[in-house]
Residue frames as a rotation matrix with the C-alpha (Angstrom) as fourth column:
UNK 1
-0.183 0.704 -0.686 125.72
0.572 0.644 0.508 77.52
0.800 -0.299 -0.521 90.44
UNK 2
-0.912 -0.067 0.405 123.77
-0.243 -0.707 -0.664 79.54
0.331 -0.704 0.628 93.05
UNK 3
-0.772 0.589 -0.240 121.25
0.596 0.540 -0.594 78.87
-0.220 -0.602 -0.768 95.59
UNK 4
-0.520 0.751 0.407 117.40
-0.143 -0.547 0.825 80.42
0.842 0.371 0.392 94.52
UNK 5
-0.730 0.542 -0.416 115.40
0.574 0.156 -0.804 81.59
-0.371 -0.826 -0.425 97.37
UNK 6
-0.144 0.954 0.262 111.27
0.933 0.042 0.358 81.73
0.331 0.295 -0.896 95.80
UNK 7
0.175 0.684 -0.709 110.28
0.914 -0.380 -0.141 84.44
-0.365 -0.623 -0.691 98.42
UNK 8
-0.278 -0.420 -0.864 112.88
-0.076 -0.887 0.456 87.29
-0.958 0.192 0.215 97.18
UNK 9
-0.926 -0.122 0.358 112.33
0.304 0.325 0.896 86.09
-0.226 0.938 -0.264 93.33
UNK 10
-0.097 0.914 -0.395 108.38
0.989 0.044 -0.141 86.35
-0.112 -0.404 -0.908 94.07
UNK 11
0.099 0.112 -0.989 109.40
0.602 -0.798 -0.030 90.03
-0.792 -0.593 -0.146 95.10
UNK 12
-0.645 -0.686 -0.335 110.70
0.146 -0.541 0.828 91.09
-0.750 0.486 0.449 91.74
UNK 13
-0.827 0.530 0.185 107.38
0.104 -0.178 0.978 90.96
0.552 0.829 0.092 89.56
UNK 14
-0.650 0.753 0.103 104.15
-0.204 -0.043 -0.978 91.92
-0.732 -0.657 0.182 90.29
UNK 15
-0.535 0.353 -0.768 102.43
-0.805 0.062 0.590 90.72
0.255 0.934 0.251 86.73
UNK 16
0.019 0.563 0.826 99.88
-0.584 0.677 -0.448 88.10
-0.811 -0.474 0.341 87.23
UNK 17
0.904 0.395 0.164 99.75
0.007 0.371 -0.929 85.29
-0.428 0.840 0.333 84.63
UNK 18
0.967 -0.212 -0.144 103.16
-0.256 -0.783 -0.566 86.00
0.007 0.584 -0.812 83.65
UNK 19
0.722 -0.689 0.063 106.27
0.611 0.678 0.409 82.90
-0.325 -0.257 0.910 83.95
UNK 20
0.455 -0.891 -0.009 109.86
-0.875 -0.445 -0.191 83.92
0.166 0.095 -0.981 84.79
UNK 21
0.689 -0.353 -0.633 112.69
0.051 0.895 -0.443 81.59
0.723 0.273 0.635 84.19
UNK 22
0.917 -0.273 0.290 114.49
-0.368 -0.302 0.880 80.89
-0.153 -0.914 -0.377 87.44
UNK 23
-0.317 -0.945 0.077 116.84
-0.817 0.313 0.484 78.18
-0.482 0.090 -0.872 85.90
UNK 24
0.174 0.038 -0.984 117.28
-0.753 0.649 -0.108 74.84
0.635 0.760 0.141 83.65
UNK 25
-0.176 -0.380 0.908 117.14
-0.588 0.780 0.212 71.45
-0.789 -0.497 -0.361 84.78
UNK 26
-0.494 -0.260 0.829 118.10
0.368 0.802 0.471 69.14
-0.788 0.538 -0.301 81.66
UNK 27
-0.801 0.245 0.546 115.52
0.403 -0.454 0.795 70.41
0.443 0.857 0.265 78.60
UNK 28
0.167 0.924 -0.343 113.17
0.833 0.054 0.551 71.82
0.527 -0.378 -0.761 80.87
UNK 29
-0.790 -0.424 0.443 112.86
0.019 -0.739 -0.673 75.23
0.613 -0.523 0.592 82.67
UNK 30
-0.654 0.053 -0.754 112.28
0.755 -0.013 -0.656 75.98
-0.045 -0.999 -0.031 86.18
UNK 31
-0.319 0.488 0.813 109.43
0.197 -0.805 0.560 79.03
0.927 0.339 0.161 85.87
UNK 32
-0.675 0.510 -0.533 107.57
0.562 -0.112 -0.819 80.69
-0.477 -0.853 -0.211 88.84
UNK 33
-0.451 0.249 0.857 104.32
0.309 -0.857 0.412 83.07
0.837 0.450 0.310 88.09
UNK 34
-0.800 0.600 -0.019 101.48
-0.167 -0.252 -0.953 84.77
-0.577 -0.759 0.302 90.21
UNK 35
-0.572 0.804 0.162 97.64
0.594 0.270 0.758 83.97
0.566 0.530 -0.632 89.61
UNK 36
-0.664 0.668 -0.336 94.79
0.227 -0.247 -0.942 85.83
-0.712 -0.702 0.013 90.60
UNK 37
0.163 0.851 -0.500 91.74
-0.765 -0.211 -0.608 85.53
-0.623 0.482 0.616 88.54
UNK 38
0.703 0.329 0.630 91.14
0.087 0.840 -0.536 83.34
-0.706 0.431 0.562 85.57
UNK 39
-0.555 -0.809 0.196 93.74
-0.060 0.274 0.960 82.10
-0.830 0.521 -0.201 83.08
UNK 40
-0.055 0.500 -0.864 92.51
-0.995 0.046 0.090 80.68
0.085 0.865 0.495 79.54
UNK 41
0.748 0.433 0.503 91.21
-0.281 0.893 -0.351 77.06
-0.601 0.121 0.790 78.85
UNK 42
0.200 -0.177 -0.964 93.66
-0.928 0.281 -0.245 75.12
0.314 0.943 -0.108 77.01
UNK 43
0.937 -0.119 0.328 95.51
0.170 0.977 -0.131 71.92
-0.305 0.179 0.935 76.60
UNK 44
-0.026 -0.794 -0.608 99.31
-0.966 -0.136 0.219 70.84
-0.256 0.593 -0.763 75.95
UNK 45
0.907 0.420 -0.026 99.34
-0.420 0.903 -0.090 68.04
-0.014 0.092 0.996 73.72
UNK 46
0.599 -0.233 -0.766 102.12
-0.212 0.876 -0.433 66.70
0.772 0.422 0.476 74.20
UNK 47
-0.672 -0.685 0.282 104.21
-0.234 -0.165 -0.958 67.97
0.702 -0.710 -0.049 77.66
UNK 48
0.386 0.578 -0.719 102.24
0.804 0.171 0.569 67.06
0.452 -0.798 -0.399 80.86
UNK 49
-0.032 -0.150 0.988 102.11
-0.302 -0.941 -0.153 70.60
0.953 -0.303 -0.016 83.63
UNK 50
-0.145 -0.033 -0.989 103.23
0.957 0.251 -0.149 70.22
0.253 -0.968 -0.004 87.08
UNK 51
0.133 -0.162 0.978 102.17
-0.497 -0.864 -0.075 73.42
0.857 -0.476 -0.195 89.64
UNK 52
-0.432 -0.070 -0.899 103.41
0.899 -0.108 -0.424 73.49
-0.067 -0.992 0.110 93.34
UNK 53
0.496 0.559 0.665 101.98
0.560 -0.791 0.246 76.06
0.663 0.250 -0.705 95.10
UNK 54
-0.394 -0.857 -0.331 104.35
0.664 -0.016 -0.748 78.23
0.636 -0.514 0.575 97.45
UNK 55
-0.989 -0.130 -0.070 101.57
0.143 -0.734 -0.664 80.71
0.034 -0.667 0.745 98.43
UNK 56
-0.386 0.878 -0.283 98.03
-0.922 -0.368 0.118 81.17
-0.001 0.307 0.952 98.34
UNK 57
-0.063 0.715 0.696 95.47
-0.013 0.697 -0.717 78.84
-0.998 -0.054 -0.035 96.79
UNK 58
-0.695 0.224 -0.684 95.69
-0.716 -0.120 0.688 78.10
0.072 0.967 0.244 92.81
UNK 59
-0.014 0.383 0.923 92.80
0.024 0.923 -0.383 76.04
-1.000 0.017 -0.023 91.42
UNK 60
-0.913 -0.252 -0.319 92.52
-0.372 0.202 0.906 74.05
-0.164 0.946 -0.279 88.17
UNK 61
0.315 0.832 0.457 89.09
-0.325 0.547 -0.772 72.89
-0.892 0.095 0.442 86.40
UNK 62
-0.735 -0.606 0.304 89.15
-0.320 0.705 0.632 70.40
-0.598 0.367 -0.713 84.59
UNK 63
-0.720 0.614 -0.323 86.41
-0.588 -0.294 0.754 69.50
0.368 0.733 0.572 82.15
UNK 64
-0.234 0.580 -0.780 85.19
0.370 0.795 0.480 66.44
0.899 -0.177 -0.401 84.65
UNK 65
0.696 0.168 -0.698 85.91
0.717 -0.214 0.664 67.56
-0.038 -0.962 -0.270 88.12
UNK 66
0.639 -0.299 0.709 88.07
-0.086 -0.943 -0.321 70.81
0.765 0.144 -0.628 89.69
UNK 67
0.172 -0.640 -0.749 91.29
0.711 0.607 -0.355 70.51
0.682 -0.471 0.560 91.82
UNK 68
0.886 0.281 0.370 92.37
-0.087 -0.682 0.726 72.73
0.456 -0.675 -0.580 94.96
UNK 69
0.513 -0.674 -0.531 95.71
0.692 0.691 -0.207 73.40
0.507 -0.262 0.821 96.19
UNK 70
0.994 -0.015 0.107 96.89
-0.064 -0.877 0.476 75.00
0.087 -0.480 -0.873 98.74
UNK 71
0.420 -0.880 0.223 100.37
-0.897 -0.440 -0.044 76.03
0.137 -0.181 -0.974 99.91
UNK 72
-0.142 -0.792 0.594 102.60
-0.963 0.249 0.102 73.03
-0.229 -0.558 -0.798 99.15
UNK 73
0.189 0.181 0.965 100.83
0.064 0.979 -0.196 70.79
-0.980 0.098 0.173 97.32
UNK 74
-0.752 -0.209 -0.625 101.26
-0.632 -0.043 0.774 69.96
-0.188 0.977 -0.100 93.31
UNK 75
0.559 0.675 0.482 98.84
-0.043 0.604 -0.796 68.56
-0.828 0.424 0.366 90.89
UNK 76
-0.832 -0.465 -0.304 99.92
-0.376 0.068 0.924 67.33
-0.409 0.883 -0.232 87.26
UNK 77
0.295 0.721 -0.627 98.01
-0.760 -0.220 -0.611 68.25
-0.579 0.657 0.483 84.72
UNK 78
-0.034 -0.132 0.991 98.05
-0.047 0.990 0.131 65.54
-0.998 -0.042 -0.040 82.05
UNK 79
-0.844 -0.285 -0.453 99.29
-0.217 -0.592 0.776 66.21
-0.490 0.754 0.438 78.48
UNK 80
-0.928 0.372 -0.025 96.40
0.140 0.412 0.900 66.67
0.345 0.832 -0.435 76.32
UNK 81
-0.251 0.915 -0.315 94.11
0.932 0.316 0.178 67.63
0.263 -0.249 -0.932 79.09
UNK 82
-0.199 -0.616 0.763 92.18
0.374 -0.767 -0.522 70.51
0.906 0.182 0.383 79.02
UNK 83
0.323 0.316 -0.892 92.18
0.943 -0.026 0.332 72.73
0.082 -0.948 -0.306 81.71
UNK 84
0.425 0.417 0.803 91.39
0.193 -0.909 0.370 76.25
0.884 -0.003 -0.467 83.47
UNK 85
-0.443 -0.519 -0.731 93.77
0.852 0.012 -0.524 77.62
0.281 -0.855 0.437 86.26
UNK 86
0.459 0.450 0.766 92.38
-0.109 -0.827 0.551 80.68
0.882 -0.336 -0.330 88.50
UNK 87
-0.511 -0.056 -0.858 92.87
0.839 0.182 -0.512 81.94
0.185 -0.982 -0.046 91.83
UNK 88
0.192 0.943 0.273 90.69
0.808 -0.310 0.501 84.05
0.557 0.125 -0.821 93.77
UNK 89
0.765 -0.627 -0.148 93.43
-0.271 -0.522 0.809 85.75
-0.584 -0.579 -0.569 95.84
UNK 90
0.460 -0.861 -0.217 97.03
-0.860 -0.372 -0.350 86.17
0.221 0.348 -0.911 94.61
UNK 91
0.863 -0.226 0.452 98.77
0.097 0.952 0.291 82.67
-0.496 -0.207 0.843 94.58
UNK 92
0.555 -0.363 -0.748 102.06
-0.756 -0.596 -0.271 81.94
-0.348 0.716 -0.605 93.78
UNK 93
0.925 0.235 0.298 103.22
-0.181 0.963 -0.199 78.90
-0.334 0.131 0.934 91.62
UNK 94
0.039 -0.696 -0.717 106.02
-0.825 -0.428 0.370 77.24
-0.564 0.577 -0.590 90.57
UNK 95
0.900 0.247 -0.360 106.39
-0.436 0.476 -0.764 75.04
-0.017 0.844 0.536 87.03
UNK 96
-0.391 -0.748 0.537 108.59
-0.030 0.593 0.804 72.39
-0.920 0.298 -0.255 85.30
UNK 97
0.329 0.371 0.868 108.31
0.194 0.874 -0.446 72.32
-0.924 0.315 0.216 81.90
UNK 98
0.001 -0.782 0.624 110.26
0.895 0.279 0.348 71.86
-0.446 0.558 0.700 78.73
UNK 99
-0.548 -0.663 -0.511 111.55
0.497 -0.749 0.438 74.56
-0.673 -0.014 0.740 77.01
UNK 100
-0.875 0.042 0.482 109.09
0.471 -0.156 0.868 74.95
0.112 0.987 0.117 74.33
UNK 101
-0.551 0.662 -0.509 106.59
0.832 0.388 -0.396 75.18
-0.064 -0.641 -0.765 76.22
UNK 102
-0.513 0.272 0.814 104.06
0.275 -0.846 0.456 77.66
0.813 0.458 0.359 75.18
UNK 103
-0.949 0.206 0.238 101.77
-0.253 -0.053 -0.966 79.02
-0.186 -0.977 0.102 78.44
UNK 104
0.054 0.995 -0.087 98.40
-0.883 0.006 -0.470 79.10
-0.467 0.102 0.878 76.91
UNK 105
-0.180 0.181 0.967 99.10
0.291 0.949 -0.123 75.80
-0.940 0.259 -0.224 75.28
UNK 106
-0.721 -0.350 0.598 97.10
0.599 0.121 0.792 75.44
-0.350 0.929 0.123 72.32
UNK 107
0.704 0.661 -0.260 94.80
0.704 -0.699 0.128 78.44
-0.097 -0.273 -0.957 73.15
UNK 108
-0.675 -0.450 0.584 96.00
0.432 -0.883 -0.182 82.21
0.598 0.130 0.791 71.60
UNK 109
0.721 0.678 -0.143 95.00
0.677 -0.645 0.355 85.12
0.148 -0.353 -0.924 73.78
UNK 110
0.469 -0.619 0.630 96.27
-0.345 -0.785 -0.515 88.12
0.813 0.025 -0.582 74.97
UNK 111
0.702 -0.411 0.582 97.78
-0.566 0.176 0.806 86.27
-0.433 -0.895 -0.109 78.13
UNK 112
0.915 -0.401 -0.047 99.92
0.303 0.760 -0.575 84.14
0.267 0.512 0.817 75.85
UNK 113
0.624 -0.780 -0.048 103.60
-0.245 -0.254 0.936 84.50
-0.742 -0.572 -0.350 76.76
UNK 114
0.908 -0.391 -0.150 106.45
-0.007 0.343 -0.939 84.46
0.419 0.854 0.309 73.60
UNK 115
0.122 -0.954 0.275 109.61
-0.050 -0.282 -0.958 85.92
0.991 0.103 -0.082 75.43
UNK 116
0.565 -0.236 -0.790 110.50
0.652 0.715 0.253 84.31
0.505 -0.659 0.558 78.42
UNK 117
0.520 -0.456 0.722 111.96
-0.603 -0.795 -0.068 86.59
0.605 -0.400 -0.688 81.09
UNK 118
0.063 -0.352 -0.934 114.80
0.594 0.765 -0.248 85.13
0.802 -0.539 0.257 83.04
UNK 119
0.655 0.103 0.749 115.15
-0.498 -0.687 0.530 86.41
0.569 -0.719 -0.398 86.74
């Protein structure tokens, strides 16, 4: 067991779009990435997505209305709903979610993610 401090983690990747595993918390990993620009439209159907933000500004559209969050807030995304993350400056987020979790959901692209990097 060892204490994780975001800012130095943060320091070790510069990939945008791109979740590292920080650690486990029951069936579910801990993930951090960076955004800047646009992500891909999808949808998980069955896992609801939590982001915090720890730096920047991430936003999420949504197919009705579009969310904003700055440093320190979280939105959950609702399983099944879809939705478009972006940022317009360099943002950096961190995730909860189960282990299977695919990133793009149920959307292939070239931003998909198979092999989990732990840091």
């Amino acid at each position: 067991m060892n204490k994780v401090n975001l800012k130095e983690k943060f320091r070790l990747f510069n990939a945008y779009w791109t979740p590292k595993i920080l650690g486990e918390v029951n069936n579910s990993y801990v993930k951090i990435f960076k955004a800047k620009g646009e992500f891909v439209w999808h949808r998980h159907e069955h896992e609801d997505e939590f982001f915090l933000v720890v730096y920047g500004q991430l936003n999420i559209k949504l197919r009705d209305k579009e969310i904003h969050l700055k440093e320190g807030e979280f939105f959950i995304v609702p399983r099944g709903v879809d939705h478009l993350p972006y940022a317009n400056e360099e943002a950096h987020v961190l995730l909860f979610e189960p282990k299977e979790v695919v990133n793009t959901g149920n959307a292939v692209s070239e931003k998909t993610v198979k092999d989990l990097e732990w840091l």
